[in-house]
C-alpha positions in Angstrom: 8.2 56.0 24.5 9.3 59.3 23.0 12.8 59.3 24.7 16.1 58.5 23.0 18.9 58.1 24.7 22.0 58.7 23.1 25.4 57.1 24.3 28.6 58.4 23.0 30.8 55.5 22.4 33.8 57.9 20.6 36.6 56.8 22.8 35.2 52.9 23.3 37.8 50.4 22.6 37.2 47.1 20.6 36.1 44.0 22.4 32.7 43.3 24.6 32.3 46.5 26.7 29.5 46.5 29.6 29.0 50.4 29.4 28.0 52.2 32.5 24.8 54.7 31.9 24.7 57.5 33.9 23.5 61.2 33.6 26.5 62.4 33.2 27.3 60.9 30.2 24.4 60.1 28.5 22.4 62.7 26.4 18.7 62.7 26.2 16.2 65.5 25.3 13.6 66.2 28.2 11.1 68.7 28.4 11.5 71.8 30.1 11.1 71.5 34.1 12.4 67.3 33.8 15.4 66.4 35.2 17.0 63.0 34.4 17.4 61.9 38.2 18.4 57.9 37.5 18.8 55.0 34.8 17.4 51.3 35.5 19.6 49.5 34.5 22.3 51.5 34.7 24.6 48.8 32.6 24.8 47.7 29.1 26.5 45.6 27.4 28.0 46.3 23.7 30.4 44.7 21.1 32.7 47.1 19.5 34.5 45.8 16.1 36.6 47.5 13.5 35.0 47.8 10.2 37.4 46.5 7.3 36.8 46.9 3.6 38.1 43.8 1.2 37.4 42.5 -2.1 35.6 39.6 -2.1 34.9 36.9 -4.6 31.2 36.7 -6.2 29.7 33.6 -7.4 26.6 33.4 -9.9 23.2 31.5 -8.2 21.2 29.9 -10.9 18.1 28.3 -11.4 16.2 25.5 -13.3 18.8 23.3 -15.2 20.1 22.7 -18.8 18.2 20.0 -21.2 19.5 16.9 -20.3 22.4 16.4 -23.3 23.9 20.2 -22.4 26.0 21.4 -19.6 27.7 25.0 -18.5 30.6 25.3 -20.1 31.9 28.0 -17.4 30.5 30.9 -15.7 32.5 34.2 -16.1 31.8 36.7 -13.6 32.8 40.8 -14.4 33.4 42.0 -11.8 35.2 39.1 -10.3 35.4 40.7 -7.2 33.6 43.6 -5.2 33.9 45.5 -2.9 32.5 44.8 0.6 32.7 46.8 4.1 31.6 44.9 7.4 32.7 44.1 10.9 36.2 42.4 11.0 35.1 39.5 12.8 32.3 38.6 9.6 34.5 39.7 7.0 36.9 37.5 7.5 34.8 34.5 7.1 33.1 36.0 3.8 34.3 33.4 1.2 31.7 34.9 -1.4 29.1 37.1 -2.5 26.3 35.6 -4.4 24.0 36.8 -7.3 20.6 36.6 -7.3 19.7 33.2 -9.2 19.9 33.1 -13.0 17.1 31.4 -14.5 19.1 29.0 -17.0 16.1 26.6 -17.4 16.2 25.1 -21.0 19.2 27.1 -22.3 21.1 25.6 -25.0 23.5 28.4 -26.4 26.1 31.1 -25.0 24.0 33.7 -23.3 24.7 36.9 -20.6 22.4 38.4 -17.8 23.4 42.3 -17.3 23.7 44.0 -13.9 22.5 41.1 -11.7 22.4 42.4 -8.0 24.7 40.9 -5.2 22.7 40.0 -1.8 24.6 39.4 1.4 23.3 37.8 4.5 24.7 39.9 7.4 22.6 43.3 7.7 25.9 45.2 8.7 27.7 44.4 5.9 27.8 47.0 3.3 28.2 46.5 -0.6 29.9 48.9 -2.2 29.7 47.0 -5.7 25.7 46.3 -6.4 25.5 44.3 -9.6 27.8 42.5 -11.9 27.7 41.0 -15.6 27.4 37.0 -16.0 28.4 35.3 -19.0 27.4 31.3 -19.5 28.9 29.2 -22.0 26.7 26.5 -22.5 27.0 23.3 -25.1 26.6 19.8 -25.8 27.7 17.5 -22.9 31.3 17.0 -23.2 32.5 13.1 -22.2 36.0 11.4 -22.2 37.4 9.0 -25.4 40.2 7.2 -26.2 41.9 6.4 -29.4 44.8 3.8 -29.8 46.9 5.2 -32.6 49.6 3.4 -34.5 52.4 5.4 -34.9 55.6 4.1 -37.3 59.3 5.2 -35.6 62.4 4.2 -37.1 62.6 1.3 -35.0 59.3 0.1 -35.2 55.9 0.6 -35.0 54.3 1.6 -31.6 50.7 2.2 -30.4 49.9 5.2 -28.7 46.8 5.6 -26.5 45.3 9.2 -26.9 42.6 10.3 -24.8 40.0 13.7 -25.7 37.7 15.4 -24.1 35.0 17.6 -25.8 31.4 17.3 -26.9 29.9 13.6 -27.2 28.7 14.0 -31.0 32.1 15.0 -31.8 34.3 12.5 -30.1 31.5 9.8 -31.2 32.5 10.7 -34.9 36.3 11.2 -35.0 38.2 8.4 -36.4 41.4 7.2 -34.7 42.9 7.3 -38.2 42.0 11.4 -38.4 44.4 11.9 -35.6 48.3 13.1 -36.5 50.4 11.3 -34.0 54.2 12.0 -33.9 56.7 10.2 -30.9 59.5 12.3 -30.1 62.9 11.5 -28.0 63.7 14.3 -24.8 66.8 15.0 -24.0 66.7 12.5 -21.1 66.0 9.6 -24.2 62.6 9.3 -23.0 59.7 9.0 -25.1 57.1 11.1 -25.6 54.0 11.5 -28.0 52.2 14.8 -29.6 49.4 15.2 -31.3 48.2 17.2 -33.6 44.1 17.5 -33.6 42.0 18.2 -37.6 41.9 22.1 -38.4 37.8 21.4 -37.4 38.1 20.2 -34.1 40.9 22.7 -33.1 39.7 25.0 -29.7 36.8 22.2 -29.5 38.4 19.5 -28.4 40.7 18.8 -25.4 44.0 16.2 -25.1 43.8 14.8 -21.9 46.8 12.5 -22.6 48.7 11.0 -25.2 51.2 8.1 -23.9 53.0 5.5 -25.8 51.8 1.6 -25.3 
């Protein structure tokens, strides 16, 4: 129970190696007097891999959930990336790293959660990047609305069906009428429509699609 023996495996190539033990190239401390006569079994059998080093994506783990009338926004993650050193044959499959879970239970508003650590699942990989920053934007559950806006042309009067997407207590309240609609020829003839969203809803609310009727 007090003996180590210690196997030089310097000038092993990679792949699954069955290594013969013998004295001769083994190395074990025995006390003074003991000679190492014979090793039972005399075989073993080892996988040698490459290490590589890559930069691997990290995804934020949370916990608990929003009130039911809010939703995350987006998750921004700084570093995007880390640094990771493992056997070749693991690495490679790696798609992520993950944080430890974020409680966001009951959040309403924009917050951030400092130096978070990174866990990975395979004991011979190695961070080299710990901990990361995680910004949530968090708001009012966003939901999709058309509008059928009537737009006057020099040749007549066409509808044009607009369709936003942004928070449902601002879509709820817009009026069709508060929309600035234009339709516009391309250089092909083909028509097409733009619009142009109030100064308060501007960076609030997406256009999903604006096409003539």
């Amino acid at each position: 129970r007090d003996f180590t023996v210690l196997l030089d495996l310097t000038n092993i190539q990679p792949g699954d190696q069955m290594i013969k033990l013998t004295p001769e190239n083994v190395n074990i401390q025995l006390p003074s007097g003991v000679k190492l006569d014979e090793i039972q079994p005399n075989k073993i059998a080892v996988k040698i891999e490459t290490v590589e080093e890559r930069e691997i994506a990290v995804k934020a783990e949370t916990e608990g959930n929003v009130p039911e009338n809010f939703e995350i926004y987006d998750e921004i993650v700084t570093p995007a990336k880390v640094r990771v050193r493992a056997p070749s044959s693991y690495i490679k499959s790696l798609n992520f790293v993950s944080t430890e879970k974020i409680n966001i239970e009951n959040r309403t508003a924009d917050f951030a959660e400092k130096q978070v650590a990174l866990s990975v699942s395979n004991p011979k990989a190695t961070l080299l990047d710990t901990a990361v920053d995680v910004y949530f934007q968090i708001g009012e559950k966003r939901i999709e609305k058309s509008f059928t806006v009537a737009v006057k042309t020099d040749e007549k009067t066409k509808n044009v069906k607009v369709t936003l997407y942004g928070a449902q207590s601002l879509l709820q309240n817009l009026d069709a009428e508060k929309l600035q609609v234009s339709i516009a020829k391309n250089d092909a003839g083909n028509e097409t429509a733009q619009v142009n969203l109030p100064d308060e809803l501007q960076g609030k609310i997406q256009i999903k699609e604006a096409k003539t009727q």
